[in-house]
C-alpha positions as CSV (number, residue, x, y, z in Angstrom):
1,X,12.4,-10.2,-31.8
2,X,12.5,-11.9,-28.4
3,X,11.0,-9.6,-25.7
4,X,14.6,-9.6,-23.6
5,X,16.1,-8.5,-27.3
6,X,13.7,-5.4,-27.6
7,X,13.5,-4.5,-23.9
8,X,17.7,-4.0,-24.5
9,X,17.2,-1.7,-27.7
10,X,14.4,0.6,-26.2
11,X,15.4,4.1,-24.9
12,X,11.7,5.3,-24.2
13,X,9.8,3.1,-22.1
14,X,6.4,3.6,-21.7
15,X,4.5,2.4,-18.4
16,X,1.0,2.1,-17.3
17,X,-0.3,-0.6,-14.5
18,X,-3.6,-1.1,-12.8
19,X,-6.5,-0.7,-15.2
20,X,-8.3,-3.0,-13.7
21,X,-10.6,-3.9,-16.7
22,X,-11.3,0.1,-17.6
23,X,-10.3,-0.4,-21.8
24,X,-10.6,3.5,-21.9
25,X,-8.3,4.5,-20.1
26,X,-5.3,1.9,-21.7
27,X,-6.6,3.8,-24.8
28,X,-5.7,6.7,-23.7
29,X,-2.7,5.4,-22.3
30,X,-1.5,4.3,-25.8
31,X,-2.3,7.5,-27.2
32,X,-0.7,9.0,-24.5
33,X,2.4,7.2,-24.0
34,X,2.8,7.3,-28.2
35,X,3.1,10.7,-27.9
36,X,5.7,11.3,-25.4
37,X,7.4,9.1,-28.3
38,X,7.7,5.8,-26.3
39,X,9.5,3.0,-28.6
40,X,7.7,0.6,-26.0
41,X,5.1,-0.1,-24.0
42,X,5.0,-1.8,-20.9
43,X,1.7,-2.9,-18.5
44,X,3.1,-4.1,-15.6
45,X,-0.1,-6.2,-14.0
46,X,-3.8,-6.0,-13.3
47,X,-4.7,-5.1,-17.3
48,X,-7.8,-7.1,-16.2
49,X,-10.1,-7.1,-13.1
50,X,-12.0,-10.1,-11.2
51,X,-15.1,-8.3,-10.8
52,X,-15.3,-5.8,-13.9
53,X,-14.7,-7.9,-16.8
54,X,-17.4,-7.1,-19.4
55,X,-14.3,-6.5,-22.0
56,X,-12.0,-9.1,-21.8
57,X,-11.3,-10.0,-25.2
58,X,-11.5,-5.8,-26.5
59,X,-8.7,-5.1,-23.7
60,X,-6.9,-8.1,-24.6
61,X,-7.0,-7.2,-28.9
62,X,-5.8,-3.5,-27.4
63,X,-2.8,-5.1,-25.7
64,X,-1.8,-7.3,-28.4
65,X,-2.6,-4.7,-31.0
66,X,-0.3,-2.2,-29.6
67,X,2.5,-4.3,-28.7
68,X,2.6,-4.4,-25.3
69,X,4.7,-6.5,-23.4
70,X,3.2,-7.7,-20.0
71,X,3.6,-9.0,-16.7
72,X,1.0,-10.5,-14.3
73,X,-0.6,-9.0,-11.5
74,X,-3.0,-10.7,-9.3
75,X,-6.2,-10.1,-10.5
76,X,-4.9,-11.3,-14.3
77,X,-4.0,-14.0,-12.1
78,X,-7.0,-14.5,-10.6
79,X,-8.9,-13.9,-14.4
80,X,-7.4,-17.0,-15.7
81,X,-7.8,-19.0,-13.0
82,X,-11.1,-18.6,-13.4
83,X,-11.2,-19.2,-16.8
84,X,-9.2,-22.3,-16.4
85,X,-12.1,-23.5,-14.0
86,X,-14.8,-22.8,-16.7
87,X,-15.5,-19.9,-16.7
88,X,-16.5,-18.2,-19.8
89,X,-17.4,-14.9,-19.0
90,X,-19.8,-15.1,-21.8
91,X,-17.5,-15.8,-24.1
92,X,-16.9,-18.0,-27.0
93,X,-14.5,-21.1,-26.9
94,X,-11.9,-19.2,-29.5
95,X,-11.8,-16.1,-27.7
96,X,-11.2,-18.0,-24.3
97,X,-8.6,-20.2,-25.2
98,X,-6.7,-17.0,-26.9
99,X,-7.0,-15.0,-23.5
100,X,-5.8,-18.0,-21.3
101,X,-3.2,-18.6,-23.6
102,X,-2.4,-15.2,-23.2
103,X,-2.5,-15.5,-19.4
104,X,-0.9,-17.8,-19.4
105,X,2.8,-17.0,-21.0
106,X,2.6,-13.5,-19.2
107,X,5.9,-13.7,-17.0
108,X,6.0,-12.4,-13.5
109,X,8.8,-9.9,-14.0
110,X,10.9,-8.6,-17.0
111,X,14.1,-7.7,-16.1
112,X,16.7,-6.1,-18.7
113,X,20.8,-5.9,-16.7
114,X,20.0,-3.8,-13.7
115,X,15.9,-3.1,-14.6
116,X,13.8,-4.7,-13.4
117,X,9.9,-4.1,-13.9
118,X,6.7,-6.3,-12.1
119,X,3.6,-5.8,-10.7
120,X,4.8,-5.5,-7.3
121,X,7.4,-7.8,-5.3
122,X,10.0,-8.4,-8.3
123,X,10.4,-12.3,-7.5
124,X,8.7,-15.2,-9.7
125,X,6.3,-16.3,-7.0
126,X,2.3,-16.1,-6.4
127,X,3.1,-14.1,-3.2
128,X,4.9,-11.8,-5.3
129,X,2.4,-10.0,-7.1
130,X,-0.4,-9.8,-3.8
131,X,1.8,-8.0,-1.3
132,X,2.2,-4.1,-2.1
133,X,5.9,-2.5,-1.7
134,X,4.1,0.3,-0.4
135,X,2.7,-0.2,3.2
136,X,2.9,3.5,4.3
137,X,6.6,3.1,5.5
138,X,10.1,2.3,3.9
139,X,10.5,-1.1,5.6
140,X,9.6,-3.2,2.6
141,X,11.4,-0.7,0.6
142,X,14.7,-1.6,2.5
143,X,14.2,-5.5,2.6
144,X,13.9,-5.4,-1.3
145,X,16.7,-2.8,-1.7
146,X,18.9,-6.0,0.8
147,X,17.3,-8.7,-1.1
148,X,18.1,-7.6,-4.9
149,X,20.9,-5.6,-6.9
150,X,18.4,-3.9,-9.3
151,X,19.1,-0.4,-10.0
152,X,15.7,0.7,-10.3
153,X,12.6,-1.8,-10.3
154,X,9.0,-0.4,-11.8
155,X,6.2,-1.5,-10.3
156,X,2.3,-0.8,-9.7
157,X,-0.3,-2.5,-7.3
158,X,0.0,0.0,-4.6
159,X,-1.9,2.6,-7.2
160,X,-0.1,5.5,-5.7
161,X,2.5,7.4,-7.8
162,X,5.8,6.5,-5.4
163,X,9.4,6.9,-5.1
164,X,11.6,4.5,-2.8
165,X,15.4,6.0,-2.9
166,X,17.8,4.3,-1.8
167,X,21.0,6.4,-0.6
168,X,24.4,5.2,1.1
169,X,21.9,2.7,2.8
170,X,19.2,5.1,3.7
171,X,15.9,4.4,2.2
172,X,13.0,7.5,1.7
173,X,9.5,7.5,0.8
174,X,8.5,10.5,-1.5
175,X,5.6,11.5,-3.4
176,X,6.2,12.1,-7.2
177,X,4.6,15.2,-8.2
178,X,2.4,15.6,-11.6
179,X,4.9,15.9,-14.4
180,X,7.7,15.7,-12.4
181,X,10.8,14.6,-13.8
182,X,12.9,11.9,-11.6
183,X,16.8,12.1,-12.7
184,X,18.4,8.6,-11.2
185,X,21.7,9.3,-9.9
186,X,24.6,6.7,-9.9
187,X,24.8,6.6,-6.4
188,X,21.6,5.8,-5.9
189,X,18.9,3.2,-6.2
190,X,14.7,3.4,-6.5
191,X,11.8,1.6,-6.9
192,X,8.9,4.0,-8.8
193,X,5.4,2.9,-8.2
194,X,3.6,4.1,-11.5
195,X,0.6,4.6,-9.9
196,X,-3.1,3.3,-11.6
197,X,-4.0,3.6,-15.5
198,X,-7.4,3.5,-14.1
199,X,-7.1,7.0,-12.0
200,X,-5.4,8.6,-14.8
201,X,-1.8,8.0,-14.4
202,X,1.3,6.6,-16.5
203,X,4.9,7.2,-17.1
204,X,7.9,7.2,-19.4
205,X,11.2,5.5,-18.4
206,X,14.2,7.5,-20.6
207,X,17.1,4.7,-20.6
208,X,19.9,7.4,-22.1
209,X,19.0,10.0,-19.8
210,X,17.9,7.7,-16.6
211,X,14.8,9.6,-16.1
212,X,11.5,8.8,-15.0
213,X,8.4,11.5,-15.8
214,X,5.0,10.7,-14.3
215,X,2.4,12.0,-16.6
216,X,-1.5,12.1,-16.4
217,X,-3.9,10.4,-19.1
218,X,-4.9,12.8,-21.2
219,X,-8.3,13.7,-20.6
């Protein structure tokens, strides 16, 4: 099945982002995110890191293994440029070329109707995935909210768990509390920052009742 065709028939979308190489904690995100009975999982960028890569090929098996589907953040980016330059990372030829390949057919963004989820910026562009929507303030917020017509866009980088709302034009920043259940209403629109596998956070999307729920790895 195409990955457009089974975003569409998921109801429970599970999240994590920004493990930045740490192959514990996306098994614990499986494990997690399996139990609060996710049909699908989702990393949205940064599965790998530039400077902690000692398990490449593991973390990539664990992705693949557990049918994850992907989207590039900057230090995957920056992963497979290196390995594109010739760097193994002490690896062999096989596993290389399966990781860049890899790399290489992650997308930028995967967007299903009015969803929309990336590593950061949710536009196909190199810029796109280095510059955070979270810069303290709701100015960024707002451009995106003018710029696209996404209901709610999911996205990680910034690490911290966030909300963006967007309401009759007004934007807020507000902190997502452990747990805490986010009900989207019609009126509105959001952006949810999932906030960093690698300091113990994920979260499930629920498509029927437009819900977000920030959870905590379990320990």
């Amino acid at each position: 099945m195409a990955q457009e065709k089974l975003l569409e028939c998921s109801k429970r979308i599970g999240l994590l982002a920004d493990s930045h190489g740490n192959l514990e904690s996306i098994l614990k995100g499986v494990v997690c995110l399996n139990n609060a009975q996710s049909n699908i999982l989702i990393h949205l960028g940064d599965i790998f890191d530039s400077l902690r890569n000692d398990n490449l090929y593991e973390i990539f098996e664990t992705i693949d293994r557990n049918g994850f589907m992907t989207v590039k953040g900057n230090n995957d980016f920056q992963i497979e440029t290196m390995l594109n330059n010739g760097h193994f990372f002490d690896l062999p030829l096989i596993k290389k070329k399966k990781i860049i390949s890899f790399l290489k057919h992650m997308p930028m963004r995967l967007v299903d109707e009015n969803i929309c989820f990336t590593h950061s910026l949710p536009f196909n562009s190199v810029r796109s995935f280095y510059e955070p929507v979270d810069t303290g303030t709701t100015d960024r917020a707002l451009q995106l909210f003018n710029e696209t017509l996404y209901k709610v866009i999911f996205c990680g980088h910034s690490h911290s768990s966030v909300l963006f709302r967007w309401s009759s034009g007004n934007v807020t920043r507000e902190q997502i509390k452990p747990n805490e259940t986010i009900l989207f209403n019609s009126s509105e629109r959001y952006i949810i920052i999932v906030g960093s596998s690698d300091n113990g956070e994920c979260g499930v999307f629920d498509r029927d009742q437009m819900s977000y729920r920030r959870i905590y790895l379990h320990q």
